[in-house]
C-alpha positions as CSV (number, residue, x, y, z in Angstrom):
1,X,-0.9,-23.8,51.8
2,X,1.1,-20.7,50.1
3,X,-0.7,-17.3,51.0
4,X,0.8,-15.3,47.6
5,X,-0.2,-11.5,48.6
6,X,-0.1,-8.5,46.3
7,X,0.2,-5.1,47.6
8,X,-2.2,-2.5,46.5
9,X,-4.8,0.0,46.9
10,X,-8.8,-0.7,46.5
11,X,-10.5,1.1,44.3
12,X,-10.9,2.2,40.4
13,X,-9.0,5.1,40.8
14,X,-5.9,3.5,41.8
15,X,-6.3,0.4,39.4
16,X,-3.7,2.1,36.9
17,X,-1.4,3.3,39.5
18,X,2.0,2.3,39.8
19,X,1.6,1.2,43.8
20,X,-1.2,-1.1,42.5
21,X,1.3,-3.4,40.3
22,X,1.0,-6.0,43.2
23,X,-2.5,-5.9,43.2
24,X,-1.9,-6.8,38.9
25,X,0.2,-9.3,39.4
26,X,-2.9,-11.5,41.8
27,X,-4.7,-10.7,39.0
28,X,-2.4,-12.5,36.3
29,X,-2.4,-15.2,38.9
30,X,-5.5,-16.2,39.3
31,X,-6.2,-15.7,35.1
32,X,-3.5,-18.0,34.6
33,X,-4.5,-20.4,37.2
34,X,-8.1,-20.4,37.3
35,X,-8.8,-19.1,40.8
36,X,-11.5,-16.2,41.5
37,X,-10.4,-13.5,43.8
38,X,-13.2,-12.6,44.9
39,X,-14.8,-13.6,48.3
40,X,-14.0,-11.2,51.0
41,X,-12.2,-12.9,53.6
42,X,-9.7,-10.8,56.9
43,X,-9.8,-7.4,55.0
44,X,-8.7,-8.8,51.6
45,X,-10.5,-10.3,48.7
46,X,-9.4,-13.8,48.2
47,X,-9.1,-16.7,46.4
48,X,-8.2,-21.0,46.4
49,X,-7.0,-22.9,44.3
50,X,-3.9,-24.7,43.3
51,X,0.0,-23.5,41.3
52,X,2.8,-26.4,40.1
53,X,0.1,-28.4,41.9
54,X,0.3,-26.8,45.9
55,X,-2.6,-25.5,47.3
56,X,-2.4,-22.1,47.5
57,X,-4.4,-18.6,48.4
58,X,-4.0,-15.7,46.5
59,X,-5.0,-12.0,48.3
60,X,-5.3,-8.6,48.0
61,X,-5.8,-6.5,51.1
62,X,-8.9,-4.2,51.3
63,X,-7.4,-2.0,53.9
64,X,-5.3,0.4,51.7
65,X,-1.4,-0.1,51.4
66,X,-0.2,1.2,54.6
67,X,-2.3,-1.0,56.8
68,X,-1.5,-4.0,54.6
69,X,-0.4,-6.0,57.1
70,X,-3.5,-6.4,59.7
71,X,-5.2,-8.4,56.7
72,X,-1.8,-10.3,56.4
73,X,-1.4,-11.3,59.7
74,X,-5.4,-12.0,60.0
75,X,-5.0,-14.5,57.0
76,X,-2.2,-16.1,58.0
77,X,-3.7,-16.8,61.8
78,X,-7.4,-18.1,60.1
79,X,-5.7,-20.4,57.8
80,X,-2.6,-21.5,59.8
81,X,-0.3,-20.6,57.6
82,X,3.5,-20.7,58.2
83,X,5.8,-17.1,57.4
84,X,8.0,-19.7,55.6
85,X,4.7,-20.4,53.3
86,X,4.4,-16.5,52.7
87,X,5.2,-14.5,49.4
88,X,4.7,-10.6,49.1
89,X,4.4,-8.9,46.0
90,X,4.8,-5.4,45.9
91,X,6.1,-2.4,43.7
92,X,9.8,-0.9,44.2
93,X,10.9,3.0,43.4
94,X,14.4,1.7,44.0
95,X,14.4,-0.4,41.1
96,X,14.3,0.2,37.2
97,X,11.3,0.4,35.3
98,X,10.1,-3.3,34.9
99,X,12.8,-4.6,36.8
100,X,12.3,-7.6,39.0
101,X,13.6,-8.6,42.3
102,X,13.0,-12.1,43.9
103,X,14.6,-12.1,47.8
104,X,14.0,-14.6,50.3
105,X,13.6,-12.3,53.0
106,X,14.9,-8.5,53.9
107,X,14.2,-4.9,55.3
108,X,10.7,-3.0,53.4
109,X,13.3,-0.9,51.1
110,X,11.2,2.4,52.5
111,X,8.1,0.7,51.1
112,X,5.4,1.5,53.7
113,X,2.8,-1.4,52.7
114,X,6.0,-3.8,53.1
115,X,7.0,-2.3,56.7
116,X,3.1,-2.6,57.5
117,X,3.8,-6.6,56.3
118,X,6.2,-7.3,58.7
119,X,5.3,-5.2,61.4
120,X,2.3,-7.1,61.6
121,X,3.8,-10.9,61.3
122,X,6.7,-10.1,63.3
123,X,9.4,-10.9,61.2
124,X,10.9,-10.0,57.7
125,X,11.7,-13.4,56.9
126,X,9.3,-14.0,54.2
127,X,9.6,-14.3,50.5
128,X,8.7,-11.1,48.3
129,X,8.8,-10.3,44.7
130,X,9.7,-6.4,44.3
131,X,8.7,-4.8,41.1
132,X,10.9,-2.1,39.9
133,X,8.6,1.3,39.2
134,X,11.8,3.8,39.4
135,X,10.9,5.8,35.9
136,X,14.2,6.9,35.5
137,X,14.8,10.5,35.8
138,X,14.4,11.9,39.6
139,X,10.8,11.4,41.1
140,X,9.7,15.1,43.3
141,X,7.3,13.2,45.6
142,X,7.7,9.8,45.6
143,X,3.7,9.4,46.8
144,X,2.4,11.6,44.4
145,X,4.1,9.8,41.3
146,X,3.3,6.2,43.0
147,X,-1.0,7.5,43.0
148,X,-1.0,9.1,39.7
149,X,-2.6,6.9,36.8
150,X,0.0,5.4,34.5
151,X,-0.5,6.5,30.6
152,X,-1.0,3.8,28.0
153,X,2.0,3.1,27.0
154,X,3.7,2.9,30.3
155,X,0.9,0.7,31.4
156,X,1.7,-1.3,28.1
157,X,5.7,-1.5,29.6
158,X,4.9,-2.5,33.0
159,X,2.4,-5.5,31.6
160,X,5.3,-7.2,30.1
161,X,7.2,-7.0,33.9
162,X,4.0,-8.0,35.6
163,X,3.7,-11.1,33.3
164,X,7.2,-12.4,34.7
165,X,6.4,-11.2,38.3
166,X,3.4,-13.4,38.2
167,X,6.1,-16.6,36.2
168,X,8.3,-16.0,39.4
169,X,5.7,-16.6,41.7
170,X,4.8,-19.6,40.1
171,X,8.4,-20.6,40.0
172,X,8.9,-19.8,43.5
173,X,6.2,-22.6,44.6
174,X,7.4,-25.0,42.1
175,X,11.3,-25.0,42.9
176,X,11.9,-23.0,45.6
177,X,12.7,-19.4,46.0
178,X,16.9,-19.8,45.5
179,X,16.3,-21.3,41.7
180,X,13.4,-18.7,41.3
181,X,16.4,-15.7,42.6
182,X,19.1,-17.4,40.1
183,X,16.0,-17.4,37.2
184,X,14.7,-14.2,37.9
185,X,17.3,-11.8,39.7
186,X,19.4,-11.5,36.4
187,X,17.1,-8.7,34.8
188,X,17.4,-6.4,37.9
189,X,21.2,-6.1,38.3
190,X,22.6,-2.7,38.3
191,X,19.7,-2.2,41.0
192,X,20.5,0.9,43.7
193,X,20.0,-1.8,46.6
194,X,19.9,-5.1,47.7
195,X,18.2,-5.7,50.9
């Protein structure tokens, strides 16, 4: 079974946050698929069902961002599942606005939800999908911009991005992530990093 995780923050507040654009991409997942996350299950709200036919579980962790990884690793123990079964979504100040990333593995890119990830399964080699945030003119505090509500339209911009974050999960279980990084990495090039 894939465990497809998106990184965010619970509660209402936070819904319209950048940092919660994990979190929206679950959510386009289990629309689009059919499967309620909502049964509270290892410190995340969950949900079963089945993507390109493979069972899989989506999840977004109830223990704010930067503890991400304890409901991670408690999933992954419960329901035996593999690191190489494993895909992380998460937002990414180093990339464009509504940029995407697809990697097969690499460092947390100063993302502290991601270093909670794989500080807690012991490894970074797991799939991700990074969704570029970076608004494009220098960001003062990087935590202060990630928390603040997005306005309409922005919201409106990053919908379009979270629509193909959620394809390129999809794609990711169907073919495998090195035709989902040929598919999807041509949008983010020009990118500040590549780890």
């Amino acid at each position: 079974m894939f465990l497809v995780v998106g990184l965010g923050n619970p509660g209402e507040e936070y819904a319209a946050t950048p940092h919660n654009a994990g979190f929206r991409v679950i959510d386009r997942l289990a629309g689009a698929h059919g499967i309620r996350v909502s049964r509270k299950d290892s410190q995340a709200l969950a949900g079963v069902g089945q993507i390109a036919g493979q069972p899989v579980m989506l999840a977004k962790p109830q223990t704010f961002m930067n503890l991400s990884g304890a409901a991670v690793a408690r999933l992954m123990e419960k329901h035996r599942i593999a690191v190489g079964d494993l895909i992380v979504i998460w937002d990414e100040l180093n990339l464009p606005w509504g940029g995407l990333r697809v990697l097969a593995k690499g460092s947390a890119g100063g993302h502290n939800g991601a270093q909670s990830v794989i500080r807690s399964v012991g490894t970074q080699e797991f799939c991700r999908v990074r969704l570029g945030v970076n608004p494009g003119h220098p960001v003062r505090d990087g935590a202060e911009y990630l928390l603040a509500p997005m306005r309409r339209p922005q919201q409106q911009e990053l919908e379009a991005a979270e629509e193909r974050a959620a394809e390129a999960v999809a794609s990711i279980i169907a073919e495998g992530v090195e035709k989902s990084m040929t598919k999807y990495n041509r949008r983010a090039q020009g990118s500040r990093e590549d780890a």
